[in-house]
TORKOL-4160 file (C-alpha; in steps of 0.2 Angstrom, whole numbers, padded with zeros to 4 digits, m for minus):
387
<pt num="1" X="0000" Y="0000" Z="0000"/>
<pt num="2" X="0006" Y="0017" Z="m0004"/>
<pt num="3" X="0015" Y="0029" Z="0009"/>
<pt num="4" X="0006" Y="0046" Z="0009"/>
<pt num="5" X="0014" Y="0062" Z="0017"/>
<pt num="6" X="0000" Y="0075" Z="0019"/>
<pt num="7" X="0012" Y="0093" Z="0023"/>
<pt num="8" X="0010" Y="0108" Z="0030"/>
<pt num="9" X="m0009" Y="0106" Z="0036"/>
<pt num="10" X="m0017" Y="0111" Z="0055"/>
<pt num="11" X="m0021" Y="0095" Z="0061"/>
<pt num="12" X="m0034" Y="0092" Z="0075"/>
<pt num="13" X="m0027" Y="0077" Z="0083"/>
<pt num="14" X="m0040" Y="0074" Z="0098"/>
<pt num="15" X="m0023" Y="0067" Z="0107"/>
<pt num="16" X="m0016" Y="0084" Z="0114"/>
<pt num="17" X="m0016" Y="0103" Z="0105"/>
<pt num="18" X="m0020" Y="0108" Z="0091"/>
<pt num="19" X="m0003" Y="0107" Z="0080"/>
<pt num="20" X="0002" Y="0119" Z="0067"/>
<pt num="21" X="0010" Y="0119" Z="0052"/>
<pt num="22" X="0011" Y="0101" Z="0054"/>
<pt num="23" X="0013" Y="0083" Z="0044"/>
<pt num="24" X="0005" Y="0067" Z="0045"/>
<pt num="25" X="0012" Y="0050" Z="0037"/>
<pt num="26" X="0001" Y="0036" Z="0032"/>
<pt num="27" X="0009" Y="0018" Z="0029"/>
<pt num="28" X="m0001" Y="0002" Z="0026"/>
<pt num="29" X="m0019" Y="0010" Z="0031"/>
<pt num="30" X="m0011" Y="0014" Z="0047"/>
<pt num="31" X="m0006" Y="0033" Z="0055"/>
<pt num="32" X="0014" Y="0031" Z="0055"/>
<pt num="33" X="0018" Y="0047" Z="0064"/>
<pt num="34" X="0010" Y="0066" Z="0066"/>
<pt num="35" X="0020" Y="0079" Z="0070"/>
<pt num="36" X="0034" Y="0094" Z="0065"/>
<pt num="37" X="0045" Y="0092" Z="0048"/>
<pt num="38" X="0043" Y="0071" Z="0046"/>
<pt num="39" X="0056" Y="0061" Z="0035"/>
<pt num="40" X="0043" Y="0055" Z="0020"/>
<pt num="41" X="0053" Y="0048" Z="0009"/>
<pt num="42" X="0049" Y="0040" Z="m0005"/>
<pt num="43" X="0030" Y="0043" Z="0002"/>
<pt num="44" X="0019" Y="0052" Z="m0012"/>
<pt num="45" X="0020" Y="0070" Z="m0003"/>
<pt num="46" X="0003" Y="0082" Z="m0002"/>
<pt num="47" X="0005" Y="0100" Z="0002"/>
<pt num="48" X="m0010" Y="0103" Z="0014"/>
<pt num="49" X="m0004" Y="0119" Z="0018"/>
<pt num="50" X="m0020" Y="0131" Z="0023"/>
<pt num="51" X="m0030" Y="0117" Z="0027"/>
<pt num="52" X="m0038" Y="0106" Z="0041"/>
<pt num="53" X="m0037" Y="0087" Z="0046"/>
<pt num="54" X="m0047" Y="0080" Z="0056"/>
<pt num="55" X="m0049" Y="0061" Z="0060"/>
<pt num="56" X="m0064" Y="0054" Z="0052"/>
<pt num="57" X="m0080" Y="0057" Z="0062"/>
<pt num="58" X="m0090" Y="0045" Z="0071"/>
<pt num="59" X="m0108" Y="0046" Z="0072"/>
<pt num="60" X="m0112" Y="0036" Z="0089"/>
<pt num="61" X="m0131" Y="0030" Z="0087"/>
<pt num="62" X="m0136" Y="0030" Z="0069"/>
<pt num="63" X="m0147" Y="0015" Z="0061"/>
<pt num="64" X="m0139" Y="0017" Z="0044"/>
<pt num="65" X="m0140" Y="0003" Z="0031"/>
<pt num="66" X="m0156" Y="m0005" Z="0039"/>
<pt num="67" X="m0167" Y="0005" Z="0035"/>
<pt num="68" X="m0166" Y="0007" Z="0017"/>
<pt num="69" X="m0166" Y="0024" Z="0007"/>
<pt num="70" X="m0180" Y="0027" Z="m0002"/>
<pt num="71" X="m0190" Y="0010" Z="0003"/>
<pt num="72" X="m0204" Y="0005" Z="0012"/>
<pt num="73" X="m0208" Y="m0013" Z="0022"/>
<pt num="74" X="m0193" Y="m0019" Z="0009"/>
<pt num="75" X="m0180" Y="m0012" Z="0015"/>
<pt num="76" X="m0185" Y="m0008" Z="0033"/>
<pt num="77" X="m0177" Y="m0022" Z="0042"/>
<pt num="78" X="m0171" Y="m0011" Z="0059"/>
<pt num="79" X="m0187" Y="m0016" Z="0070"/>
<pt num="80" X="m0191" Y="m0034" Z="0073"/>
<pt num="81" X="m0211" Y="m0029" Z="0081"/>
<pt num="82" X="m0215" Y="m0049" Z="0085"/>
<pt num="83" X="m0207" Y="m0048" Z="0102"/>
<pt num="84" X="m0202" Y="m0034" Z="0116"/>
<pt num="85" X="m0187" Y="m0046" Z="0121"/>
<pt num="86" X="m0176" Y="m0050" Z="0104"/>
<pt num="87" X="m0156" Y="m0047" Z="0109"/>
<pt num="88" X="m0151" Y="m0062" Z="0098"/>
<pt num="89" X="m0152" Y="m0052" Z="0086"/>
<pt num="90" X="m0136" Y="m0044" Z="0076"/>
<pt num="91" X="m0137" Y="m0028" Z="0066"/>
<pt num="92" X="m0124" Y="m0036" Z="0054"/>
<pt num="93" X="m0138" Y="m0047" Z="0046"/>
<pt num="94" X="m0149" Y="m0032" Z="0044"/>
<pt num="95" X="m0134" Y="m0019" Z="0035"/>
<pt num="96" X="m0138" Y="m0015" Z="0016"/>
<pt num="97" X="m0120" Y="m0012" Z="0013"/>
<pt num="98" X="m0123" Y="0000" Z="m0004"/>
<pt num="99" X="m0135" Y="0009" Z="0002"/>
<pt num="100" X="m0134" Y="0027" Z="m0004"/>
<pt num="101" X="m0134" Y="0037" Z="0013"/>
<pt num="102" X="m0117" Y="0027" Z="0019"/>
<pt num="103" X="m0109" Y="0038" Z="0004"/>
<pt num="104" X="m0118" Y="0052" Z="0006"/>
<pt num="105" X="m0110" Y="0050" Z="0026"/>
<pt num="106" X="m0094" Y="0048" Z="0019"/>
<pt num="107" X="m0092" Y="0062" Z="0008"/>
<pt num="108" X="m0098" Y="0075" Z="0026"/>
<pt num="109" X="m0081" Y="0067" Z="0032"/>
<pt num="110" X="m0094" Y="0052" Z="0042"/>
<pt num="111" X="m0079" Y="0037" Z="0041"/>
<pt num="112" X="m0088" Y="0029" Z="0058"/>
<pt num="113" X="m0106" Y="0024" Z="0060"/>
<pt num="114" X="m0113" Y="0013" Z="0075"/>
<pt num="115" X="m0128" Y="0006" Z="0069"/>
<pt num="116" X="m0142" Y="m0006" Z="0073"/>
<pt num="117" X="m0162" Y="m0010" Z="0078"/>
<pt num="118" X="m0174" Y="0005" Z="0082"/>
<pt num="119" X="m0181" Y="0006" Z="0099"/>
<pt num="120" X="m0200" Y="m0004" Z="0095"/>
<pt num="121" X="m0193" Y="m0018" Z="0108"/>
<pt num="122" X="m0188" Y="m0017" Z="0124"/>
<pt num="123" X="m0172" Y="m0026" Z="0120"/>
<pt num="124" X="m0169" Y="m0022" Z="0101"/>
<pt num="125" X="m0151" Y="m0032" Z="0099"/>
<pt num="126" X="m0134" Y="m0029" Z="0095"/>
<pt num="127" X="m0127" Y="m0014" Z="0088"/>
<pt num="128" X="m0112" Y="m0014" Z="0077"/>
<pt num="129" X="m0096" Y="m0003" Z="0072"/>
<pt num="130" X="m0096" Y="0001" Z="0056"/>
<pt num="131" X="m0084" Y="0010" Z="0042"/>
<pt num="132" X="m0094" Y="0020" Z="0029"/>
<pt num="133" X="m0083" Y="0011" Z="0016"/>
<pt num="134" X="m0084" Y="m0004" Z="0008"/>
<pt num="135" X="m0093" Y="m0017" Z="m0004"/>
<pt num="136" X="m0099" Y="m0029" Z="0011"/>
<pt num="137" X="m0103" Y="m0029" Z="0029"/>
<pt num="138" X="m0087" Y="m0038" Z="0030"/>
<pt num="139" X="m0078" Y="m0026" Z="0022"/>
<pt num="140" X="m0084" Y="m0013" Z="0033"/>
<pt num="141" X="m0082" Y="m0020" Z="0049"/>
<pt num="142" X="m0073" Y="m0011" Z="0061"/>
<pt num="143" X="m0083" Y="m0020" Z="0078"/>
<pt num="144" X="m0097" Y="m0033" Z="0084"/>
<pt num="145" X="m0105" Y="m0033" Z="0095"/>
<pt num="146" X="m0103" Y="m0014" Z="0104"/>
<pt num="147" X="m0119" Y="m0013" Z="0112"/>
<pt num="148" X="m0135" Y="m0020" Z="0117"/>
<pt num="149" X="m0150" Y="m0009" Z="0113"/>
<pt num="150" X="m0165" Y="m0008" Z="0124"/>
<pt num="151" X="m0180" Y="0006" Z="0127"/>
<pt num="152" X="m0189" Y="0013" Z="0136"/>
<pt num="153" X="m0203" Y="0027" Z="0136"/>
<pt num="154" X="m0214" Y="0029" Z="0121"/>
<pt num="155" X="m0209" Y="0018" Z="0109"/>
<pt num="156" X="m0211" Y="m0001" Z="0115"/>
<pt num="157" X="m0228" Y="0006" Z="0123"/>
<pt num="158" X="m0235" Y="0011" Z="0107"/>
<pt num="159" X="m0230" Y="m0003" Z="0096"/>
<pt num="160" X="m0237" Y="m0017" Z="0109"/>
<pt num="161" X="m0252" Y="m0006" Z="0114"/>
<pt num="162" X="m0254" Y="m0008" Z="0097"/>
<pt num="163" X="m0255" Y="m0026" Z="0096"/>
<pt num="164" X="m0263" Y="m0027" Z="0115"/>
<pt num="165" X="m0248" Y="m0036" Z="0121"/>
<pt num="166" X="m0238" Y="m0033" Z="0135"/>
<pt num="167" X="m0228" Y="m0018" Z="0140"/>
<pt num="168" X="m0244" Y="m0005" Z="0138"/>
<pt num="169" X="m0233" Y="0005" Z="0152"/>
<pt num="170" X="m0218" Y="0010" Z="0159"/>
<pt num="171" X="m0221" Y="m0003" Z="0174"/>
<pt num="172" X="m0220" Y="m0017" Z="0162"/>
<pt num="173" X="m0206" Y="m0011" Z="0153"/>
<pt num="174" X="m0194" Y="m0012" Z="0166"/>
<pt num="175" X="m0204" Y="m0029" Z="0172"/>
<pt num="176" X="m0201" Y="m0035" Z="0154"/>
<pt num="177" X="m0182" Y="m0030" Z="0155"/>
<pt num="178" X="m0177" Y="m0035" Z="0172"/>
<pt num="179" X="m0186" Y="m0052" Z="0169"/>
<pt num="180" X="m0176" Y="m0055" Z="0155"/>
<pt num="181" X="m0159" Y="m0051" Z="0165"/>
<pt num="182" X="m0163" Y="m0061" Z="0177"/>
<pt num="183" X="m0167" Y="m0077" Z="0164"/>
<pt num="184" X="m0151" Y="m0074" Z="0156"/>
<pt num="185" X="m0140" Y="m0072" Z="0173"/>
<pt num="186" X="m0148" Y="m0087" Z="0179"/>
<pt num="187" X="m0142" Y="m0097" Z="0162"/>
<pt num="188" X="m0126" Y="m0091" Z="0161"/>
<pt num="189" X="m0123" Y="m0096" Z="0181"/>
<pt num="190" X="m0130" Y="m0114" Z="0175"/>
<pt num="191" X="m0119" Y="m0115" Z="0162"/>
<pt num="192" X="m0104" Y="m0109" Z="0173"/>
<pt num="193" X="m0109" Y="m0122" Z="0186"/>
<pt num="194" X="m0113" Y="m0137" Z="0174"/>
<pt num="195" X="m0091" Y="m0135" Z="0167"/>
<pt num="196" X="m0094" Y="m0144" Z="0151"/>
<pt num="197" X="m0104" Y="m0156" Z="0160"/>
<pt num="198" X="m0118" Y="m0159" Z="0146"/>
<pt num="199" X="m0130" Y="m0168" Z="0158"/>
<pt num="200" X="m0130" Y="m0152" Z="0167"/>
<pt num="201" X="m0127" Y="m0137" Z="0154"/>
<pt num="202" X="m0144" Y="m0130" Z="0150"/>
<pt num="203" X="m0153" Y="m0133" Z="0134"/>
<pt num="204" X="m0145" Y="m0119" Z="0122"/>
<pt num="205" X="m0155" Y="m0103" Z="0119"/>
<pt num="206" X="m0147" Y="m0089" Z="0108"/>
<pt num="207" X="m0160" Y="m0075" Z="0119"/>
<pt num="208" X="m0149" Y="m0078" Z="0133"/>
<pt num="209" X="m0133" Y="m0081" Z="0123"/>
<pt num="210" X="m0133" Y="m0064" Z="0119"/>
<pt num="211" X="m0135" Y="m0056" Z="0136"/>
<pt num="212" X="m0119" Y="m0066" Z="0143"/>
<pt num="213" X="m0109" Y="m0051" Z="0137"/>
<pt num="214" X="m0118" Y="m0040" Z="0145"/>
<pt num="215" X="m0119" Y="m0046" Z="0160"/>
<pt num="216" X="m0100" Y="m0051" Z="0161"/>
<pt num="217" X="m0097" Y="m0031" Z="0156"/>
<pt num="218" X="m0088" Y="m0032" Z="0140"/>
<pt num="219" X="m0103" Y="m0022" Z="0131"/>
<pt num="220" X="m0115" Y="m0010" Z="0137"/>
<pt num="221" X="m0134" Y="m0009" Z="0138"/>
<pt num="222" X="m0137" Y="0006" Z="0125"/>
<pt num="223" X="m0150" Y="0012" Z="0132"/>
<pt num="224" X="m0165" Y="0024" Z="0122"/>
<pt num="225" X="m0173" Y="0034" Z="0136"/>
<pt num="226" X="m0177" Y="0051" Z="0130"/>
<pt num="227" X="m0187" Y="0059" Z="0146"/>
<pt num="228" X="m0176" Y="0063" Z="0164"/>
<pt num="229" X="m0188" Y="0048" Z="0173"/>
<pt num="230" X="m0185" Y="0036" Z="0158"/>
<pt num="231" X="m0167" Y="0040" Z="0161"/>
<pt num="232" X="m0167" Y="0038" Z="0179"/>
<pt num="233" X="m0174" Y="0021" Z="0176"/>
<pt num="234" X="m0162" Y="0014" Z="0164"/>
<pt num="235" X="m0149" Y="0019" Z="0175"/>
<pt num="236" X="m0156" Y="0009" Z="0192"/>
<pt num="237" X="m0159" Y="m0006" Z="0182"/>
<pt num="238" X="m0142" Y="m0008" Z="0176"/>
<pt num="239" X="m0135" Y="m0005" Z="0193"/>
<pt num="240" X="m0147" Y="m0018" Z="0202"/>
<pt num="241" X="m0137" Y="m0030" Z="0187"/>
<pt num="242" X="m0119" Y="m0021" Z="0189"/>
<pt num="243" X="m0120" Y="m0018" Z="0169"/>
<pt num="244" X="m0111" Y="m0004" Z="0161"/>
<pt num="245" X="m0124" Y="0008" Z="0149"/>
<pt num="246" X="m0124" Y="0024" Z="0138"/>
<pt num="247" X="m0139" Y="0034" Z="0141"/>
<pt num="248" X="m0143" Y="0037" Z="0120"/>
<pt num="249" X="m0154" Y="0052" Z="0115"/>
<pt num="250" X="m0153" Y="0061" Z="0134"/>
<pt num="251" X="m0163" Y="0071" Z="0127"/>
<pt num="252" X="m0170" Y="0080" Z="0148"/>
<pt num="253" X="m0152" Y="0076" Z="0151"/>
<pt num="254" X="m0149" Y="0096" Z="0153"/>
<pt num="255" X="m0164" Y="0093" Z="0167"/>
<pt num="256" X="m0152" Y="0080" Z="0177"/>
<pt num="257" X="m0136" Y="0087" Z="0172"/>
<pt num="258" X="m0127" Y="0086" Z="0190"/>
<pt num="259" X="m0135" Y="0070" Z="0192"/>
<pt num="260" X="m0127" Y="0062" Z="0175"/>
<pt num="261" X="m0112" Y="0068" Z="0179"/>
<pt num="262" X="m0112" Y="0062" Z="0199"/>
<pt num="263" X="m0118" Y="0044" Z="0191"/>
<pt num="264" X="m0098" Y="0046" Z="0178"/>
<pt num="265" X="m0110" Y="0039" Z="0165"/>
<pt num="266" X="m0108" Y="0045" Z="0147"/>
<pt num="267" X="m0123" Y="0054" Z="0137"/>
<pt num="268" X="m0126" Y="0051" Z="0116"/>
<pt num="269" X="m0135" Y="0065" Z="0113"/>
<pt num="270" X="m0149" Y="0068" Z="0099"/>
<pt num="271" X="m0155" Y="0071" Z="0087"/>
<pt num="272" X="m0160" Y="0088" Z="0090"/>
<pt num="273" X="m0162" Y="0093" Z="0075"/>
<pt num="274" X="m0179" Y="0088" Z="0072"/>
<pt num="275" X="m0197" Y="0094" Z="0078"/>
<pt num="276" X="m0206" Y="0088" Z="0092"/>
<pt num="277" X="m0216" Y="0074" Z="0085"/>
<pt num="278" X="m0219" Y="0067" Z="0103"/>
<pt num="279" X="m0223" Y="0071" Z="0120"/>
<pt num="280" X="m0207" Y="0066" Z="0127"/>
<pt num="281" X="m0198" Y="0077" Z="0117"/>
<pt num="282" X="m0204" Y="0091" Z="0124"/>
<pt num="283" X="m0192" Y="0097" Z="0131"/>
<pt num="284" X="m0177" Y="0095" Z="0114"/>
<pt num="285" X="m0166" Y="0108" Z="0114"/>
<pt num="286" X="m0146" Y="0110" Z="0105"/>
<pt num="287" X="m0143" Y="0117" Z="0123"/>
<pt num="288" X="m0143" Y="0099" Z="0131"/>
<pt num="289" X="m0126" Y="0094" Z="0124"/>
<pt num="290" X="m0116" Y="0111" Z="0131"/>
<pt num="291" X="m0126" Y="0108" Z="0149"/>
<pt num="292" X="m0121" Y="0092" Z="0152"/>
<pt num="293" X="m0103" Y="0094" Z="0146"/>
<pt num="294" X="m0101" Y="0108" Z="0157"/>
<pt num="295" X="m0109" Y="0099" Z="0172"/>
<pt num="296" X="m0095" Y="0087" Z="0169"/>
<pt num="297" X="m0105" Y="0073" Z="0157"/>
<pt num="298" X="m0093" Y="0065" Z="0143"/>
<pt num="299" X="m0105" Y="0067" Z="0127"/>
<pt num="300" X="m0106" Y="0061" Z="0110"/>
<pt num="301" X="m0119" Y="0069" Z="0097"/>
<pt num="302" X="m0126" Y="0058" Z="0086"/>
<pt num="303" X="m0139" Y="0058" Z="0072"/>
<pt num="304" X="m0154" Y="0042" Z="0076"/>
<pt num="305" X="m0151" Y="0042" Z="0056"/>
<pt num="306" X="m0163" Y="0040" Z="0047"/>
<pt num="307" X="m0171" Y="0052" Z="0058"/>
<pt num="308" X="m0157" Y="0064" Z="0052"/>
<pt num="309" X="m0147" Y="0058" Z="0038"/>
<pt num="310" X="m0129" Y="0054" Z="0043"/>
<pt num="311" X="m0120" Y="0067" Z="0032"/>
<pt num="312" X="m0129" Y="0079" Z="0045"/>
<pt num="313" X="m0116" Y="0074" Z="0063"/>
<pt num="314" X="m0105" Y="0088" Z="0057"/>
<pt num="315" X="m0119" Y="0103" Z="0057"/>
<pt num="316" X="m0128" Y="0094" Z="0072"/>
<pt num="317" X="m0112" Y="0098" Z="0082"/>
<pt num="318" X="m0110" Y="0115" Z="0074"/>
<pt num="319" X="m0126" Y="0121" Z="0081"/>
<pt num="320" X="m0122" Y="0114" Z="0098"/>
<pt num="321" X="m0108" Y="0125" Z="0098"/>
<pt num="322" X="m0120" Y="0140" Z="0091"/>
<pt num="323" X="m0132" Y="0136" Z="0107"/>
<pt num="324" X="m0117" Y="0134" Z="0121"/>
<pt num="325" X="m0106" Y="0120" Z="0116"/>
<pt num="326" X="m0086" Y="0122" Z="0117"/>
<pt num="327" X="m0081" Y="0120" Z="0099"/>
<pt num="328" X="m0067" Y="0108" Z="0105"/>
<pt num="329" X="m0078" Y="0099" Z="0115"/>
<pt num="330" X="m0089" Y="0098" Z="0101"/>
<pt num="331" X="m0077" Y="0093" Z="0089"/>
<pt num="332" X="m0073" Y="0078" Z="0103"/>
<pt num="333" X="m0091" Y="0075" Z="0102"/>
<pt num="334" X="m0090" Y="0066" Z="0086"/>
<pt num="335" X="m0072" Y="0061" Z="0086"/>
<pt num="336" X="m0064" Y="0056" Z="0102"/>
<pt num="337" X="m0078" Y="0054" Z="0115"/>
<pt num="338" X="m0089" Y="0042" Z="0104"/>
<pt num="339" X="m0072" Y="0030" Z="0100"/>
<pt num="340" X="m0072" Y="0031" Z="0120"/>
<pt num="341" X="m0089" Y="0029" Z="0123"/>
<pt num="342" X="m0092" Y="0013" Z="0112"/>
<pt num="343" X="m0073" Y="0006" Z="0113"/>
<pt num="344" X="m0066" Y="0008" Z="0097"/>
<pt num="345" X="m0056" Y="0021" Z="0102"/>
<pt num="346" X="m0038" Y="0008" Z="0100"/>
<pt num="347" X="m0044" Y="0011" Z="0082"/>
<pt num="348" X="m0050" Y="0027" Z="0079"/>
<pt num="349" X="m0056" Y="0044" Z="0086"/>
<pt num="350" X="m0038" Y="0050" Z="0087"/>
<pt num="351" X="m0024" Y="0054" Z="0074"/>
<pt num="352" X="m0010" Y="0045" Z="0082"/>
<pt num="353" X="0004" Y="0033" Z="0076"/>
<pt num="354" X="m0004" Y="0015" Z="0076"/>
<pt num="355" X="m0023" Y="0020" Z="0073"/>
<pt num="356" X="m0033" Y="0019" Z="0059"/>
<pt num="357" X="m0028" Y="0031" Z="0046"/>
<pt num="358" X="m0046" Y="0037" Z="0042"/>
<pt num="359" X="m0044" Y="0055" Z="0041"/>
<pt num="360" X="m0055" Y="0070" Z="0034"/>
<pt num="361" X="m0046" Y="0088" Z="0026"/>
<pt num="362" X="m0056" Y="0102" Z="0025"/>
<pt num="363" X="m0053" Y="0117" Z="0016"/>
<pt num="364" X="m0056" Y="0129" Z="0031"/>
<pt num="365" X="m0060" Y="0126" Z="0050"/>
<pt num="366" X="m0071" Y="0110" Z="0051"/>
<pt num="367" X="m0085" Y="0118" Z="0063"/>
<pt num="368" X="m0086" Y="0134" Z="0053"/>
<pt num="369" X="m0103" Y="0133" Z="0040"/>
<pt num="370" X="m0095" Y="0137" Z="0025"/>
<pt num="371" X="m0081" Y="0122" Z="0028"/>
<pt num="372" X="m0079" Y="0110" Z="0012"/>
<pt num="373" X="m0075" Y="0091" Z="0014"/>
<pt num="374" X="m0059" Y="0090" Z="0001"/>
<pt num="375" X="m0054" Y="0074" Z="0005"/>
<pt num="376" X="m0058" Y="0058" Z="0017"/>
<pt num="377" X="m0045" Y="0044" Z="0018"/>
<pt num="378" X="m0053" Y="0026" Z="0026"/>
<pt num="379" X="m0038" Y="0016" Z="0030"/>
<pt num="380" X="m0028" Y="0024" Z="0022"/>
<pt num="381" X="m0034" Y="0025" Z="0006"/>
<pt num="382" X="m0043" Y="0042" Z="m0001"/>
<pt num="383" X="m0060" Y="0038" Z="m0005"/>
<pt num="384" X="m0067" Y="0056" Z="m0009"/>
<pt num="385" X="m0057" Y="0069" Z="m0015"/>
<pt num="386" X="m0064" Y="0085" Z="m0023"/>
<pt num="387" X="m0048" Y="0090" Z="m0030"/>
C-alpha cells in the first residue's frame, strides 16, 4: 500500500493541542507518525498547507443501512415488532452495505457509524461498528457486537399497545427487561456451574446467549430513554445488574445534568435537529449537549439516522456550539468521546501513530458553516477527494 505524506496542514489530533504547520504520514492503512518536519521519503507527498485534518467522524447511534433509502416494508429491516425481548439479534444481518446514505455520510467526512435495531422492543439487539466504506458488511467491519440496545418510554408502549400485548406502560417495561436479566443471569450461572458437563449445561437458547456479554461487562446496555424519569430508570436497572450503559438520546439530560455527571455515565446526545413529533420530546433543545458537558458529562452527538441523515453529525455539532457547546468539545463529540464511549477508540477517534488512518481535510476550520469536505481517507486509502 502506498506511503502518503499530507504537509504543512493544522491537524486536530483529539490526542493533545492543536498542532500547526504540521505533517501526517500514512503507511499500510495505518497513522505512521504526526508531527513537525517528518522524514517521508519515498512517500507520495501532499501540500495541505492552509487546510484542516481532522480524523474521520464518528456518528455514535445511527441506524444506517437498515433502513433502506427510499424503501418501504422492503428495506425496513431495523425493528423486529413480534417480540419486546429480541437481543439475539445482530445488526450485521440487517446492514444493506450499498446503500446510498453510507456515501452520502462519507463524503460529510462520516468514516464511523454505530448502527443497529430502532427502539419498538424493549431489547432491540446488537449494535455494530461500522466504516462508511466498503462493498460488504465484511468489508466494513470495524466491531461486533458494541452494544445491546434496549427502550424505554414511548416507543415499546406504542407498538405493543398496538398489538394489545404486554408492555402498555412503563411498569412493564422495566418488568419485561429486568425479567429477562434475570433469565439470562440465571443461564449463564447454570452453564458456569454445569463446566462442560452436558448432563447439566442448559438446553442452548441464543436469547440468553446474547445477554452473557452483558452481563460479564464487555458491552453496554445502549439504552433509548429520551425523558429525565425514563433515564433515571435505565440507570437503576443496570445498577441492580452491575451492567455498564450509555444513556442514548438524553434528550431531559440538561434537566439531570449534575445527576449524569455524579452517576460518571456517558450521554449520546440527539437528534435535535428535528421537531417535536412526541410528547417526550418536549423538552429537545441543542442546549442539552453544552449543559451536560459543562456539568461534567462525557458526550457524544449523534444523528438516530434515518431520523437525520448521517452526512448531517458535522452541522448537528455546529449548532451545539452555536447554542453553548465548546467548539473543541464539540469537535470531541463526534471524534474522540464516541471512539471512548463505544470502545473503538484503540482504532479510531484520534490521529496518532498506530490507529486507523481514516482521516477528513477540510478546506477551512471543520466547525465553521462554510467548511468543504476536500478529501476523506478510510484506511488509508482516499476515498473522496474534490480535488
Amino acid at each position: 500500500m502506498q506511503r502518503i505524506l499530507l504537509k504543512d496542514a493544522t491537524i486536530f489530533s483529539m490526542a493533545g493541542p492543536v498542532l500547526e504547520d504540521s505533517d501526517l504520514l500514512i503507511e499500510e492503512g495505518k497513522i505512521a507518525a504526526v508531527g513537525k518536519s517528518i522524514d517521508g521519503e519515498g512517500a507520495k507527498s501532499i501540500d495541505l498547507s492552509g487546510k484542516f485534518i481532522t480524523p474521520g467522524f464518528i456518528d455514535a447511534h445511527c441506524h444506517i443501512g437498515l433502513f433502506e433509502d427510499s424503501l418501504g416494508f422492503e428495506g425496513d429491516d431495523g425493528n423486529e415488532m413480534t417480540d419486546p425481548v429480541t437481543p439475539q439479534l445482530r445488526a450485521i444481518d440487517a446492514i444493506y452495505p450499498t446503500d446510498r446514505t453510507f456515501d452520502e455520510a462519507l463524503a460529510a467526512g462520516v468514516t464511523v457509524a454505530i448502527t443497529g435495531p430502532g427502539s419498538a422492543n424493549v431489547i432491540g439487539g446488537q449494535f455494530a461498528a461500522v466504516k462508511t466504506f466498503g462493498r460488504t458488511v465484511e468489508e466494513k467491519l470495524l466491531s461486533a457486537p458494541v452494544a445491546m440496545k434496549i427502550a424505554f418510554g414511548e416507543n415499546p408502549k406504542r407498538v405493543y399497545h398496538g398489538q394489545r400485548k404486554s408492555p402498555s406502560t412503563r411498569m412493564a417495561t422495566a418488568s419485561i427487561l429486568r425479567e429477562a436479566l434475570f433469565k439470562a443471569k440465571e443461564y449463564m450461572e447454570k452453564k458456569e456451574t454445569a463446566a462442560g458437563n452436558s448432563e447439566k449445561t442448559p438446553a442452548f437458547d441464543l436469547k440468553w446467549e446474547a445477554l452473557i456479554p452483558v452481563l460479564k461487562r464487555e458491552i453496554p446496555l445502549k439504552a433509548h430513554a429520551h425523558r429525565a424519569d425514563d433515564i433515571m430508570t435505565a440507570i437503576r436497572i443496570a445498577e441492580e445488574f452491575g451492567l455498564r450503559i450509555t444513556l442514548d438520546h438524553c434528550t431531559e439530560g440538561h434537566l439531570i445534568a449534575d445527576l449524569l455527571a455524579a452517576k460518571g455515565l456517558p450521554a449520546i446526545v440527539g437528534p435535535s435537529f428535528s421537531d417535536r413529533s412526541k410528547v417526550e420530546l418536549r423538552n429537545l433543545t441543542f442546549e442539552t449537549p453544552g449543559i451536560l458537558a459543562k456539568a461534567g458529562v462525557k458526550i457524544a452527538i449523534m444523528t438516530d439516522s434515518p431520523v437525520i441523515p448521517s452526512q448531517y453529525l458535522p452541522l448537528c455539532a455546529k449548532l451545539a456550539v452555536r447554542n453553548g457547546l465548546d467548539a473543541q468539545e464539540a469537535l470531541k463529540a463526534i471524534t474522540i468521546n464516541p471512539a471512548e464511549i463505544v470502545g473503538i477508540a484503540n482504532r479510531v477517534g484520534s490521529l496518532e501513530a498506530g490507529k486507523d488512518a481514516d482521516l477528513v481535510v477540510f478546506d477551512r476550520h471543520p466547525l465553521a458553516f462554510e467548511a468543504e469536505v476536500e478529501m476523506v481517507f478510510i484506511n488509508g486509502k482516499r476515498v473522496v477527494s474534490r480535488e
